[in-house]
LOLUM-659968 format. One record per residue (C-alpha): residue in three letters; residue number from 0; x, y, z. Coordinates in steps of 0.05 Angstrom, whole numbers. Layout:
BEGIN
["ALA", NUM, [X, Y, Z]]
...
end
This chain:
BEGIN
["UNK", 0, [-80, 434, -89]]
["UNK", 1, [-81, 454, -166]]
["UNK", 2, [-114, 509, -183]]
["UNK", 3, [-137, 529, -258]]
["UNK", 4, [-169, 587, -266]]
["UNK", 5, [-211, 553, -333]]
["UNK", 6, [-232, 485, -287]]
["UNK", 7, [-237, 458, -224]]
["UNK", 8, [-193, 459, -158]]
["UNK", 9, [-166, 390, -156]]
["UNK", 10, [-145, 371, -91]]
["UNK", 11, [-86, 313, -81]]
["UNK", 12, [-68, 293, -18]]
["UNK", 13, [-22, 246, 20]]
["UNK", 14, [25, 205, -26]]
["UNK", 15, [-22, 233, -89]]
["UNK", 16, [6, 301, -68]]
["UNK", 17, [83, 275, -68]]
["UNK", 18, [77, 235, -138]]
["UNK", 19, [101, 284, -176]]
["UNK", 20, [170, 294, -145]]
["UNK", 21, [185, 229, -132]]
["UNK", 22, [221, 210, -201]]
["UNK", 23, [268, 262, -192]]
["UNK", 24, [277, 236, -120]]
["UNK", 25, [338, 191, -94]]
["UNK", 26, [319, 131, -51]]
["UNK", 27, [362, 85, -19]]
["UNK", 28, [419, 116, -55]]
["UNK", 29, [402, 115, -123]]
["UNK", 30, [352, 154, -169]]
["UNK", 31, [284, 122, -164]]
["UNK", 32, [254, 88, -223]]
["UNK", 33, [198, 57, -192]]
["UNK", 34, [144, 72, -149]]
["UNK", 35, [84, 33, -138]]
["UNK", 36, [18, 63, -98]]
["UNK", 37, [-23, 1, -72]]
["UNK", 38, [-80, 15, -36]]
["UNK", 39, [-150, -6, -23]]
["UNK", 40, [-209, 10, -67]]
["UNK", 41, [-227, 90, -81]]
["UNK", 42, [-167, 120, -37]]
["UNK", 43, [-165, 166, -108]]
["UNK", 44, [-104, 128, -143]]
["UNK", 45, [-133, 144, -209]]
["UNK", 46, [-148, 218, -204]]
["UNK", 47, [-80, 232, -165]]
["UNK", 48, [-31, 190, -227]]
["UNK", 49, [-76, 228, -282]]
["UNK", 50, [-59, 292, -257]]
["UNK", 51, [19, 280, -244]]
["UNK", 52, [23, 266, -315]]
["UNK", 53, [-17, 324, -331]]
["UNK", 54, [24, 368, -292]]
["UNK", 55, [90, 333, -322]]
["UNK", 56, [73, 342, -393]]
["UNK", 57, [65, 421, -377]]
["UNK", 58, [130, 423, -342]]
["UNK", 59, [164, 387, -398]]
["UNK", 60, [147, 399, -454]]
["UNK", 61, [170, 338, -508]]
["UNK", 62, [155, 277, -469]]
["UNK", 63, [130, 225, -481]]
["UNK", 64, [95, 175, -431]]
["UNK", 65, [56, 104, -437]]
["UNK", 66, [-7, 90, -395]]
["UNK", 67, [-19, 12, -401]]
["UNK", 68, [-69, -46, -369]]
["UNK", 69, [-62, -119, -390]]
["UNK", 70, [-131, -102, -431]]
["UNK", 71, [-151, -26, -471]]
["UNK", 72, [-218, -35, -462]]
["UNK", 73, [-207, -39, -385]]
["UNK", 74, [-166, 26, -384]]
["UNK", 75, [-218, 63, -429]]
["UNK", 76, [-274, 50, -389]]
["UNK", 77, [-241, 64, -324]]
["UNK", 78, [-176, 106, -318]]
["UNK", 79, [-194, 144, -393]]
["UNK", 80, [-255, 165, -364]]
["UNK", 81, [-225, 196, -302]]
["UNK", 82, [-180, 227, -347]]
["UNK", 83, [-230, 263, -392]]
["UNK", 84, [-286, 270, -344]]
["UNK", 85, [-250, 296, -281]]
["UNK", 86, [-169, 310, -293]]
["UNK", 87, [-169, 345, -356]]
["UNK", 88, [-218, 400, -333]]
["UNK", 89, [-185, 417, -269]]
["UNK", 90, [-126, 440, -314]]
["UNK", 91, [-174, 483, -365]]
["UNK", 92, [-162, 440, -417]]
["UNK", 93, [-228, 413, -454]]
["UNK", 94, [-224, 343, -477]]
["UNK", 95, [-254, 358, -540]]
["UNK", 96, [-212, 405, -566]]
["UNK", 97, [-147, 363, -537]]
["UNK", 98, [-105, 347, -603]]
["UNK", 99, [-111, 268, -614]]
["UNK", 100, [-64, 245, -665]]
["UNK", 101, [-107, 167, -655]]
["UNK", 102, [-158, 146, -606]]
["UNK", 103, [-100, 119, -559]]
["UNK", 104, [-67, 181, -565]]
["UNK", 105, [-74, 255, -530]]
["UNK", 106, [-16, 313, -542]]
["UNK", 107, [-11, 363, -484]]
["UNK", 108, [37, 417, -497]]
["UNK", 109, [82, 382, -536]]
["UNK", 110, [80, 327, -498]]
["UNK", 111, [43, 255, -518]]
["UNK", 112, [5, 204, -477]]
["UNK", 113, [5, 139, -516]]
["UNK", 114, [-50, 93, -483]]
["UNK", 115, [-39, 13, -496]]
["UNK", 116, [-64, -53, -472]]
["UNK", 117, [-16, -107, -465]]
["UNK", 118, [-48, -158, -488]]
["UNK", 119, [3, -139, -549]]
["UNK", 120, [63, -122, -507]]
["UNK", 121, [107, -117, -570]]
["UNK", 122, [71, -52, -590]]
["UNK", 123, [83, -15, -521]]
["UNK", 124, [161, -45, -525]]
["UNK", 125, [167, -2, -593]]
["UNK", 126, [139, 67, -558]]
["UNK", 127, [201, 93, -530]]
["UNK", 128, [180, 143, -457]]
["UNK", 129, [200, 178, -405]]
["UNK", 130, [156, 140, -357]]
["UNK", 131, [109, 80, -361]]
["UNK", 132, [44, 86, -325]]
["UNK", 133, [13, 10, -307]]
["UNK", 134, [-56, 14, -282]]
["UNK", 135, [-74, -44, -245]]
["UNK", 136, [2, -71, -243]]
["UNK", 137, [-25, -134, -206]]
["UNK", 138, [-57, -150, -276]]
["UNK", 139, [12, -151, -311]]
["UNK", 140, [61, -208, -310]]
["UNK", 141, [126, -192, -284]]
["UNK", 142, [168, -207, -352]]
["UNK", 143, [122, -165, -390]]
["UNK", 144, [129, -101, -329]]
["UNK", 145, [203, -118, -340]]
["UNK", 146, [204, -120, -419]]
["UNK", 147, [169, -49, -419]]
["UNK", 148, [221, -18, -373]]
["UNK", 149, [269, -26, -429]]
["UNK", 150, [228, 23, -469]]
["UNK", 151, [242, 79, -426]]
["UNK", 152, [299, 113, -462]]
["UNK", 153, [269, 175, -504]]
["UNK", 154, [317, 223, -486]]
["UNK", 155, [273, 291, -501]]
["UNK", 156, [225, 325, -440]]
["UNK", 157, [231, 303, -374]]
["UNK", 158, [300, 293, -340]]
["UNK", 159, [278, 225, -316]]
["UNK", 160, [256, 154, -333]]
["UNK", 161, [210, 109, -292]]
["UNK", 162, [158, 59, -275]]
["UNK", 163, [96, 79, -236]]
["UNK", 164, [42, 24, -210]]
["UNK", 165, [-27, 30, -177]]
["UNK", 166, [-58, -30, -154]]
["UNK", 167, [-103, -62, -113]]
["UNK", 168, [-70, -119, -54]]
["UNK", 169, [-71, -178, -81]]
["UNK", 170, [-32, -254, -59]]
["UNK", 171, [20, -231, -2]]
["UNK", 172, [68, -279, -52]]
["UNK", 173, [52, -234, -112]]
["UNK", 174, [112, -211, -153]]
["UNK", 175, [89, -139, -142]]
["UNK", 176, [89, -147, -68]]
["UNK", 177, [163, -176, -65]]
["UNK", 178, [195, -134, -109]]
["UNK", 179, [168, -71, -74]]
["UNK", 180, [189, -100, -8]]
["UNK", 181, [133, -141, 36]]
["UNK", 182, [99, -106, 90]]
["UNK", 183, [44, -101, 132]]
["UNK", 184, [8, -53, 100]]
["UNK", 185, [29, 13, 145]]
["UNK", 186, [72, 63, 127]]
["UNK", 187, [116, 77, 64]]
["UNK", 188, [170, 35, 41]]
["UNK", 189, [242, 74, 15]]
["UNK", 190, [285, 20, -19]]
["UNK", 191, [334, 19, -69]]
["UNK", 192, [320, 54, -131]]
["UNK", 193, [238, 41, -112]]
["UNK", 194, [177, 72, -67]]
["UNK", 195, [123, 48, -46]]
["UNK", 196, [63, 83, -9]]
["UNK", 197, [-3, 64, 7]]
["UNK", 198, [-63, 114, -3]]
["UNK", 199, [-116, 117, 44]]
["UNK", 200, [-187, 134, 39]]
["UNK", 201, [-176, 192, 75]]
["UNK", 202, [-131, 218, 17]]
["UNK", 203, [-196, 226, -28]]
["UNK", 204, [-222, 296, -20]]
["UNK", 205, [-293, 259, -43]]
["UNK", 206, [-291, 221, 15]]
["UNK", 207, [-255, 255, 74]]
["UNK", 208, [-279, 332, 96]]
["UNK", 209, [-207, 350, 120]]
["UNK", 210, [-235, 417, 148]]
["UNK", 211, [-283, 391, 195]]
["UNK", 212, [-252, 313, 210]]
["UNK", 213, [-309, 262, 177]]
["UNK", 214, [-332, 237, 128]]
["UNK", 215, [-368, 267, 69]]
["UNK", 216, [-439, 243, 59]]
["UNK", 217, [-410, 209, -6]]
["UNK", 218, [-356, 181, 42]]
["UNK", 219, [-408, 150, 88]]
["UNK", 220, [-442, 118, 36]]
["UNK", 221, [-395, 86, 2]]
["UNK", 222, [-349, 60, 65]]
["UNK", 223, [-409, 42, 89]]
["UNK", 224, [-424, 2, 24]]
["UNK", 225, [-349, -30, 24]]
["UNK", 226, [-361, -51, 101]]
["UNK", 227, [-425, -88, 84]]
["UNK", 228, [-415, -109, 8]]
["UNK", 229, [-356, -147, 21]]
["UNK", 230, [-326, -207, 62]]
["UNK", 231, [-267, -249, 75]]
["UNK", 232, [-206, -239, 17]]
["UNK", 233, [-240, -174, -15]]
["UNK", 234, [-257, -147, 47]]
["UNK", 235, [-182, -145, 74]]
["UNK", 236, [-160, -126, 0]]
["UNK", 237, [-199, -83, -24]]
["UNK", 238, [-228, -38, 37]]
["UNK", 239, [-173, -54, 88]]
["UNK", 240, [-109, -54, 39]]
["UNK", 241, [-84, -110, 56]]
["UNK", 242, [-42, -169, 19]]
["UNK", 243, [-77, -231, 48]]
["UNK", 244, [-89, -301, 12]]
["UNK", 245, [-131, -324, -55]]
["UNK", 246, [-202, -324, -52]]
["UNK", 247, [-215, -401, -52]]
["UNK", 248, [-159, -409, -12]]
["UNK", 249, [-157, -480, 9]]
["UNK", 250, [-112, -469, 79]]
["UNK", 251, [-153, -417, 104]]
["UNK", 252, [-135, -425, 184]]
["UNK", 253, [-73, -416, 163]]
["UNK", 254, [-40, -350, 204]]
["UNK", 255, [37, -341, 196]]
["UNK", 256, [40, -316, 262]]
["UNK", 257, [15, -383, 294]]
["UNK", 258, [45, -434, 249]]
["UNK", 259, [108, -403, 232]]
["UNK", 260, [160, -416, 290]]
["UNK", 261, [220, -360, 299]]
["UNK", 262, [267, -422, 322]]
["UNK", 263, [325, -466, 303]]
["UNK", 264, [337, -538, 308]]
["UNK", 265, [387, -555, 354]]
["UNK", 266, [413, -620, 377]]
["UNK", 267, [447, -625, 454]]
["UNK", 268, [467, -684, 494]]
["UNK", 269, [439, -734, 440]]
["UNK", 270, [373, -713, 434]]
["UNK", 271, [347, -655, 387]]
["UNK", 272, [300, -601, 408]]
["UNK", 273, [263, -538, 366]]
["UNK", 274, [298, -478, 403]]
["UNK", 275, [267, -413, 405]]
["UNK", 276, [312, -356, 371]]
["UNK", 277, [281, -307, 424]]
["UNK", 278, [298, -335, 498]]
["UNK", 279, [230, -348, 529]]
["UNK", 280, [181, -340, 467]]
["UNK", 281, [170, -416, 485]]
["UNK", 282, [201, -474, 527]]
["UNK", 283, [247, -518, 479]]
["UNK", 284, [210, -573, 449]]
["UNK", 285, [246, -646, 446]]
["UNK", 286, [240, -680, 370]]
["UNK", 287, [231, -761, 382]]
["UNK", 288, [239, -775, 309]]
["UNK", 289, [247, -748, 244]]
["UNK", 290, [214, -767, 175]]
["UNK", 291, [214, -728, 104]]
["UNK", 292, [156, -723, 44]]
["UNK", 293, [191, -705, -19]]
["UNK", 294, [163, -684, -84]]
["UNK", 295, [204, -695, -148]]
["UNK", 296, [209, -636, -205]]
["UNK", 297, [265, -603, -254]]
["UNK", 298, [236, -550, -287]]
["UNK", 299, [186, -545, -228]]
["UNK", 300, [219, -547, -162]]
["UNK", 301, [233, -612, -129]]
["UNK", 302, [231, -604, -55]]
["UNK", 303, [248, -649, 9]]
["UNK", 304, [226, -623, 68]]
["UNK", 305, [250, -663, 139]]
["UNK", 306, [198, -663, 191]]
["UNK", 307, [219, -674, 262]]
["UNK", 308, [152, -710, 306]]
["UNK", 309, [150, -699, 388]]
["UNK", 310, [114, -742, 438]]
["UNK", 311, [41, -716, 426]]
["UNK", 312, [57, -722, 350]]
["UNK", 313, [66, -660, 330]]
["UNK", 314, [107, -641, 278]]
["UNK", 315, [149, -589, 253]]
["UNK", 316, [189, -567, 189]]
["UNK", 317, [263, -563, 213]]
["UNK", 318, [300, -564, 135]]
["UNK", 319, [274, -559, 69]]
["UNK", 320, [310, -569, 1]]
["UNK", 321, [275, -528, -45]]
["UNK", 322, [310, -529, -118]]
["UNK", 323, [295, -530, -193]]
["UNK", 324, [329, -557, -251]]
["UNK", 325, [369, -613, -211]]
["UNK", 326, [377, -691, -229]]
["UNK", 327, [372, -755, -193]]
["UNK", 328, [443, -756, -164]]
["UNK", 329, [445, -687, -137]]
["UNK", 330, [372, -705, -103]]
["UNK", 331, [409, -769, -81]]
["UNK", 332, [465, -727, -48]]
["UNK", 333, [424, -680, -9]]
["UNK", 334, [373, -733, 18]]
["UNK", 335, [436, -774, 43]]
["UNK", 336, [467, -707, 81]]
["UNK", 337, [395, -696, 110]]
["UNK", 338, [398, -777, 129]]
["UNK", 339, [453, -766, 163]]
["UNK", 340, [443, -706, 204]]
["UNK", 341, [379, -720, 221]]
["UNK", 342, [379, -807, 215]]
["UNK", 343, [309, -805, 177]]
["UNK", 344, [263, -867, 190]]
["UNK", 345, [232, -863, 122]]
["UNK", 346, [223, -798, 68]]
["UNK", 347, [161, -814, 36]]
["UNK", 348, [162, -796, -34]]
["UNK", 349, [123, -784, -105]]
["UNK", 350, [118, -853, -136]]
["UNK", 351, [113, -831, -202]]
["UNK", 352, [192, -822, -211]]
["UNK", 353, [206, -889, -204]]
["UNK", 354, [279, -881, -231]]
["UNK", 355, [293, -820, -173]]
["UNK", 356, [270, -866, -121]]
["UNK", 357, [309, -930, -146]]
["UNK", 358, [368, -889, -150]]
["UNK", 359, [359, -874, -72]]
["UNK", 360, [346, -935, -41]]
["UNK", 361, [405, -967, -80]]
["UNK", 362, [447, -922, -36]]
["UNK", 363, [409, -914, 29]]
["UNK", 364, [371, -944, 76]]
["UNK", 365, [336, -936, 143]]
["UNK", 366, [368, -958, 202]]
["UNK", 367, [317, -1020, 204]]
["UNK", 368, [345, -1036, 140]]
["UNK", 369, [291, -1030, 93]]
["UNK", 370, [287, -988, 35]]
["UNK", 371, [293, -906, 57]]
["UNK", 372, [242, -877, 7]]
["UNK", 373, [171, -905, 15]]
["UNK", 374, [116, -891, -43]]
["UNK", 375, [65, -840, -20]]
["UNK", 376, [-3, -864, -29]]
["UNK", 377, [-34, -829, -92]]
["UNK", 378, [-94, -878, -94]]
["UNK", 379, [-156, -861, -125]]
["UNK", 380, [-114, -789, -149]]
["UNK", 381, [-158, -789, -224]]
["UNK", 382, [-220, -786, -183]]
["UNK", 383, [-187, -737, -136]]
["UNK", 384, [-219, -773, -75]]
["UNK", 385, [-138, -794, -48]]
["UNK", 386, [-125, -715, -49]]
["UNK", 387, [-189, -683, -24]]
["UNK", 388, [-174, -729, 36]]
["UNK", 389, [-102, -703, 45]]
["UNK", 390, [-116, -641, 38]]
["UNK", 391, [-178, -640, 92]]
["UNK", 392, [-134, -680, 140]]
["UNK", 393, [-79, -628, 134]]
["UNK", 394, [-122, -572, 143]]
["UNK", 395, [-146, -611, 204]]
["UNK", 396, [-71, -609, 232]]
["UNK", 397, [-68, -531, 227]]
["UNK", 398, [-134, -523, 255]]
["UNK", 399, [-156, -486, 323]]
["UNK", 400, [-96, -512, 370]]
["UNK", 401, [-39, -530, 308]]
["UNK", 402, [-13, -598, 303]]
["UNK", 403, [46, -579, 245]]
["UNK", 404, [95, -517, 246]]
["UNK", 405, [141, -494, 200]]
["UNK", 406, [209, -460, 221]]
["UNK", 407, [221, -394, 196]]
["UNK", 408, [290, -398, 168]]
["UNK", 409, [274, -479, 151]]
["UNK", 410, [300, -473, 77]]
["UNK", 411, [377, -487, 87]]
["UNK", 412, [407, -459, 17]]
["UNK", 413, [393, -390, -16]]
["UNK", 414, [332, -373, -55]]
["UNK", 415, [335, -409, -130]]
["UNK", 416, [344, -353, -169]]
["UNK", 417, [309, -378, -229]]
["UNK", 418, [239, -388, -175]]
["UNK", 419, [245, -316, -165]]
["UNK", 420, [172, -301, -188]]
["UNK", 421, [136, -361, -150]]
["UNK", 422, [143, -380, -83]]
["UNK", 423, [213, -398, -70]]
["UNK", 424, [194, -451, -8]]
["UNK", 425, [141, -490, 23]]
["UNK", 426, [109, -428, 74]]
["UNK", 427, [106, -390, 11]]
["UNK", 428, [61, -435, -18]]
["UNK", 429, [13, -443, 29]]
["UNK", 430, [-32, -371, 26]]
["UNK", 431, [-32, -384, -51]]
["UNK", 432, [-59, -455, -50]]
["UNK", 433, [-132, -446, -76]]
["UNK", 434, [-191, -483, -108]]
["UNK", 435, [-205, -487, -183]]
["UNK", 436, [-255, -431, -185]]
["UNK", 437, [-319, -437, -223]]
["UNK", 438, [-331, -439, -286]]
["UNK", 439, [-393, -388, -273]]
["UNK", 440, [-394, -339, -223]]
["UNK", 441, [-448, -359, -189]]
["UNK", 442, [-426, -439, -182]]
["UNK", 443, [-392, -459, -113]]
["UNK", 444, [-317, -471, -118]]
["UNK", 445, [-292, -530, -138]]
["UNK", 446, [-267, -588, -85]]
["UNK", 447, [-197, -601, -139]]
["UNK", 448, [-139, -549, -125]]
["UNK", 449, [-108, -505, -172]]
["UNK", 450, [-52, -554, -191]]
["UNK", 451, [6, -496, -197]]
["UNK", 452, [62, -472, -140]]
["UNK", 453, [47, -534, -95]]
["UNK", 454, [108, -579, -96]]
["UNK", 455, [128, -558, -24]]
["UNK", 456, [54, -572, -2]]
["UNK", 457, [45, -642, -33]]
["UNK", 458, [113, -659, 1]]
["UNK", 459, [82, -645, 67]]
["UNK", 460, [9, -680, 46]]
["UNK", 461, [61, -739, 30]]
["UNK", 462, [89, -745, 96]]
["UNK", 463, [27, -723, 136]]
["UNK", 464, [-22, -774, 101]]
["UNK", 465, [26, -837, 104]]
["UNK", 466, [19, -828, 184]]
["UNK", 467, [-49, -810, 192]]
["UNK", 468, [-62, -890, 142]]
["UNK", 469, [-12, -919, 192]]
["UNK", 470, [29, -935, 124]]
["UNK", 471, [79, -908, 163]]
["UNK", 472, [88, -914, 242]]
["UNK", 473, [135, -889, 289]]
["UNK", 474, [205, -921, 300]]
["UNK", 475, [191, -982, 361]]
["UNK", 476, [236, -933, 412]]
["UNK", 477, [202, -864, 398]]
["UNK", 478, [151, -855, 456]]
["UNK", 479, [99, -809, 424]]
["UNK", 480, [39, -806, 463]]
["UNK", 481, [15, -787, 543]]
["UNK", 482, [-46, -818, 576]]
["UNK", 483, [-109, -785, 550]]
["UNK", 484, [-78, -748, 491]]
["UNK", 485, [-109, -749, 419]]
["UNK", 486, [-44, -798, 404]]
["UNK", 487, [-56, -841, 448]]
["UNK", 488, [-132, -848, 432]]
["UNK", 489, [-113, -858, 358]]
["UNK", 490, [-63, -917, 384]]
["UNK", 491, [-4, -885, 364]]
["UNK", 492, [29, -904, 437]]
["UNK", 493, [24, -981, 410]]
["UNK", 494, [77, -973, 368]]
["UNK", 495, [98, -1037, 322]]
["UNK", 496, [163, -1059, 287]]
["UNK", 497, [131, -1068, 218]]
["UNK", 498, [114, -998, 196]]
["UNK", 499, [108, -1008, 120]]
["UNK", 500, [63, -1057, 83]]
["UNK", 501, [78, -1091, 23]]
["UNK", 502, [43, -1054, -24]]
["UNK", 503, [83, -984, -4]]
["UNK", 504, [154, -1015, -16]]
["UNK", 505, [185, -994, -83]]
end
């Protein structure tokens, strides 16, 4: 607790309580210089950061620090007023009579707080610190977080130079989340050079009697008002803590821990099975066939992702390719490896390279001998009636009892380094997918996705789509239905020789 004899006891608890050692603290072997505190709503972020950098500029005297949000409007009317209000007092100091050389500036013994938006991040790259305060980090683009830690070189002050964050949960693929280390939301996280902790609302003094074990009345009310004021996304985010998938999100059944296999694909005595990589999480599953959606890009990812089909149908994501800033040949060379390793019947591909696909099917072909790359069928895309039906037929597939997995470990090459900020593969993508939102707040969402970090995804639509139109059929010898399962209601034991039509050869 800090006491002032001219203000108010301010209480800071849990990791609120540890802030103000932890610059000077070693983690993972190095000095940290980054911390980030993400936490659900009113766990008392604001009040615990204010008064660390209270404390610091009385302890050293001649620093200098920056407290920034993406807008200064936003951090005046919300962490500014903490400051004033509630902070300030608790030390005796009257915010009135605190020297202000501007309006986005307050000197504490010596020692200057320089409050910026970054809506102009050049001006907070010219104020050299000690430490960078970003309030509502999840706000901030990554290249601007990582422009301003170059500022921190003023040499005066405080023996130490660092980034802190508070933040709210936001996409579990958010650059925030994966720098810091992804989690489940329990416990503190020591890497490297960086902390991360995770206030709780028990950590607010408001909130939490700690003498007597429950709540205060003004803890009552307002759990009680986060319990029944929110749902879904900002429920989990914002009173739970957790990092959980876009509002909007279009694959909302989707649940990592159902369609996300811990296996391998293995291939013994001529046939090919998904093995579990725990002994007994499941019984081996035998792959009849194999088939691959690909999506062309170069400064966007292109990705090929090989889908292996059992008896019933169901599929699952053995290998991806999942790269950026490669041409036709190269795409050529890796689709022939994956041909043959895995003898593809067709890859069903993005019609709209034309010269990619020709420069395929020059060199390869299925073992029927027609043409190995098959358009995928993008009809009626302006009016978006082609992709509202391939998207509801693939949310269909991961519905209730899943029809499509993903292997864990299905990527076969390192993380492109230059996708470092986006999802790096196509299970990355998929909590981030999301509807256009509206254009009012009180319109529904829209039924067109947000067309950004889905390359993996429309790979998969690709694939997925061609079979459900019958464009493309299993191979004649794959046996891929039983008596009285949905394949064999939809026909798909009546397999035929002529699997393409005309109008899908290139």
């Amino acid at each position: 607790m800090i006491h002032s004899p001219l203000g108010t006891n301010l209480d800071l608890r849990g990791p609120m309580r540890k802030l103000h050692r932890l610059p000077l603290a070693r983690s993972g072997g190095e000095r940290v210089a980054e911390i980030m505190f993400d936490s659900a709503r009113g766990t008392g972020k604001t009040v615990g950061d204010a008064a660390t950098l209270v404390r610091w500029c009385l302890k050293y005297p001649g620093s200098r620090f920056l407290v920034a949000r993406m807008a200064r409007e936003s951090l005046r009317t919300t962490w500014e007023v903490t400051f004033q209000q509630l902070v300030l007092p608790s030390f005796g100091i009257d915010p009135s009579e605190v020297e202000r050389k501007s309006a986005s500036q307050y000197v504490i013994r010596e020692s200057l707080i320089q409050l910026r938006g970054l809506d102009d991040p050049q001006k907070a790259r010219s104020f050299e610190c000690n430490g960078a305060f970003f309030i509502e980090g999840n706000e901030i683009p990554e290249a601007t977080y990582e422009d301003l830690v170059g500022a921190q070189r003023w040499a005066p002050g405080m023996p130490a130079h660092f980034s802190f964050i508070e933040c709210n949960p936001e996409s579990p693929h958010h650059w925030l989340h994966k720098r810091f280390g992804m989690y489940k939301g329990c416990g503190d996280v020591w890497g490297p050079g960086r902390i991360r902790m995770q206030p709780k609302h028990k950590h607010n003094p408001a909130y939490w009697d700690i003498e007597n074990n429950c709540w205060t009345s003004l803890g009552e009310e307002y759990i009680h008002k986060l319990r029944t004021g929110m749902s879904g996304v900002r429920y989990q985010r914002l009173f739970k803590g957790d990092w959980v998938q876009a509002e909007g999100a279009i694959f909302d059944n989707w649940e990592e821990q159902k369609h996300v296999l811990d296996a391998g694909c293995e291939k013994s005595k001529g046939s090919w099975y998904v093995v579990p990589t725990t002994e007994g999480a499941f019984e081996p599953i035998e792959l009849l066939w194999f088939a691959a959606g690909q999506d062309w890009g170069y400064q966007s990812p292109g990705v090929v992702s090989v889908w292996g089909f059992d008896k019933d149908l169901k599929s699952y994501m053995v290998e991806e390719v999942y790269q950026s800033g490669r041409d036709h040949d190269w795409w050529a060379d890796e689709i022939e490896k994956l041909h043959k390793k895995y003898e593809l019947w067709r890859v069903v591909s993005d019609p709209e390279d034309a010269a990619g696909m020709g420069k395929v099917n020059s060199r390869l072909a299925a073992r029927d001998g027609r043409r190995l790359l098959m358009k995928a069928n993008k009809s009626s895309a302006r009016t978006g009636k082609t992709k509202w039906n391939q998207i509801m037929h693939m949310h269909t597939l991961l519905e209730g009892n899943p029809r499509a997995f993903m292997l864990r470990n299905a990527r076969n090459h390192p993380v492109d380094p230059e996708l470092s900020k986006v999802p790096g593969c196509t299970m990355e993508e998929v909590p981030g997918y999301a509807w256009k939102p509206p254009v009012r707040e009180e319109d529904a969402f829209t039924d067109q996705p947000i067309k950004r970090n889905d390359h993996g995804i429309e790979a998969m639509m690709y694939l997925h789509w061609a079979i459900h139109l019958k464009d493309l059929r299993p191979p004649p010898e794959a046996k891929v239905s039983r008596a009285g399962t949905m394949g064999a209601l939809l026909g798909y034991d009546k397999v035929v020789a002529e699997n393409i039509d005309k109008e899908n050869l290139f």
